[in-house]
C-alpha positions as CSV (number, residue, x, y, z in Angstrom):
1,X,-43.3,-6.5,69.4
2,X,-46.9,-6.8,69.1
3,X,-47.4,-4.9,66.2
4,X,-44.5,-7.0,64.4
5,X,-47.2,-10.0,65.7
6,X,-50.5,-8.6,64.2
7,X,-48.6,-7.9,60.8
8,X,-47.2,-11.7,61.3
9,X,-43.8,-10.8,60.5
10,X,-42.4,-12.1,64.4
11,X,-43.7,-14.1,66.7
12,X,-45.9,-15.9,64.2
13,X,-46.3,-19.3,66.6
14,X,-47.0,-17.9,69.7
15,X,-50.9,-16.8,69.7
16,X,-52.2,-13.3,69.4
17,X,-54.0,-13.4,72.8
18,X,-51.1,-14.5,74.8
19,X,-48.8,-12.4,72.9
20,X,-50.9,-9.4,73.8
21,X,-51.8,-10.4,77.6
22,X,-47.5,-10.5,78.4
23,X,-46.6,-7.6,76.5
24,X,-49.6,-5.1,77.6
25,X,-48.1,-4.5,80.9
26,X,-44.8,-3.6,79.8
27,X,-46.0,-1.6,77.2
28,X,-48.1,0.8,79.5
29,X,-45.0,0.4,82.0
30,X,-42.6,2.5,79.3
31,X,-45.3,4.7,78.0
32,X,-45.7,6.5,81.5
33,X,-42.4,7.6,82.0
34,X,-41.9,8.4,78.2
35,X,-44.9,10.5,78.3
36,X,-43.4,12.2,81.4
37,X,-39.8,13.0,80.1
38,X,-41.7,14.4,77.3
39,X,-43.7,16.9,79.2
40,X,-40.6,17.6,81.0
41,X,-38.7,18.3,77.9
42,X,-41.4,20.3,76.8
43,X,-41.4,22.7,79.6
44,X,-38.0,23.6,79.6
45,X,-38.4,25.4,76.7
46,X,-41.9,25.9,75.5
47,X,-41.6,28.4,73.0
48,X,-39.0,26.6,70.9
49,X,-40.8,23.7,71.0
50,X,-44.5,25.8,70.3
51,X,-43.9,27.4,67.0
52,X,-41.8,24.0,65.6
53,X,-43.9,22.3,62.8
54,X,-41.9,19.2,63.3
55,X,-42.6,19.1,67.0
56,X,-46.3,19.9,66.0
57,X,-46.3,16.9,63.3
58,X,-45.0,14.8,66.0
59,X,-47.9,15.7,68.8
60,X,-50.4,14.7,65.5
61,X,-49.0,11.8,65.1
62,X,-48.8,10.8,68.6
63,X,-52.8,11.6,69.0
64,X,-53.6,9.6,65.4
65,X,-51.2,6.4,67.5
66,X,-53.4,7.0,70.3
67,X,-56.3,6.9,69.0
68,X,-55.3,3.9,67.1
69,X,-54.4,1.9,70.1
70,X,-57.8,3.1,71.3
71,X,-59.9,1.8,68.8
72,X,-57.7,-1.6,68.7
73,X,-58.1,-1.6,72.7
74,X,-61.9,-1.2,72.8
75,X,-62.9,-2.8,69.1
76,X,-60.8,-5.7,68.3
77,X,-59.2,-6.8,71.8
78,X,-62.7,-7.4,72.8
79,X,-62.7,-10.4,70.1
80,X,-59.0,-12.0,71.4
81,X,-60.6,-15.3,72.0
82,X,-61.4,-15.5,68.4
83,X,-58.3,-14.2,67.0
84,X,-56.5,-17.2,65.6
85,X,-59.6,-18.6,64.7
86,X,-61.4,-15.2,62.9
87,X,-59.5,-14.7,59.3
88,X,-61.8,-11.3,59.7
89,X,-60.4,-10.5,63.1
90,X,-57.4,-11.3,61.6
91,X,-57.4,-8.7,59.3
92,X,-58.7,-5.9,61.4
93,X,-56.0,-6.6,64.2
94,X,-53.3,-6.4,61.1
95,X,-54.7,-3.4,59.9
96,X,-54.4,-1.8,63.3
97,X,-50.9,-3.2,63.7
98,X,-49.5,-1.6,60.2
99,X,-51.2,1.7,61.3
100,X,-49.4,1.7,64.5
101,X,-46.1,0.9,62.8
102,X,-45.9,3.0,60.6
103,X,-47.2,6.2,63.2
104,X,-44.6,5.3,65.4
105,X,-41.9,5.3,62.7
106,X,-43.3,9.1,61.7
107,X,-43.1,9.6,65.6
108,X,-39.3,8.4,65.5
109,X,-38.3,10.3,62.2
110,X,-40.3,13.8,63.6
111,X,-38.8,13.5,66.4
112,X,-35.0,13.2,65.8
113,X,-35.6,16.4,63.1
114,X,-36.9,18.5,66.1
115,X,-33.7,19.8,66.6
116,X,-32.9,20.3,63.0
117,X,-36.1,22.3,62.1
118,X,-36.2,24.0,58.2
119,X,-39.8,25.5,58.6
120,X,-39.4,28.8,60.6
């Protein structure tokens, strides 16, 4: 949801500060337990999972989103005040935004062709 808000296509009233102050805590509240039905799914199986290049596209993936969020967390959140105000800010937190969409979408589609893997 906040991604769809720095891109502007949802939530385009509401502003960016507020937006991001409600939703932070829910999105740290899923990203726990995803990570750790991930690492549980992982360890049933390691080797399958080990030698799969999709699997291994996904875990890039996932590090280039984190690091994204990273930078967006200690860059650009620093400036929230400014953010409806700042047409540079602006443009920054929507470049951040697209990059995180479109990682997670590669995190989505790697992920649901784990299971059909054509690189072995």
């Amino acid at each position: 949801m906040m991604d769809l808000r720095l891109v502007g296509v949802a939530f385009t009233s509401a502003p960016l500060a507020q937006i991001q102050q409600r939703l932070f805590p829910w999105q740290m509240a899923s990203f726990v337990p995803s990570m750790a039905t991930g690492i549980l799914l992982f360890c049933v199986d390691p080797l399958r999972y080990y030698r799969n290049a999709l699997f291994l596209a996904k875990l890039a993936f996932l590090v280039l989103a984190g690091l994204n969020a990273l930078t967006f967390h200690l860059k650009t959140y620093r400036r929230a005040d400014g953010w409806d105000e700042d047409p540079q800010v602006t443009g920054i937190a929507r470049l951040a935004g697209a990059g995180s969409l479109f990682l997670w979408s590669l995190i989505i589609v790697t992920s649901r062709l784990i299971p059909n893997n054509w690189f072995k």
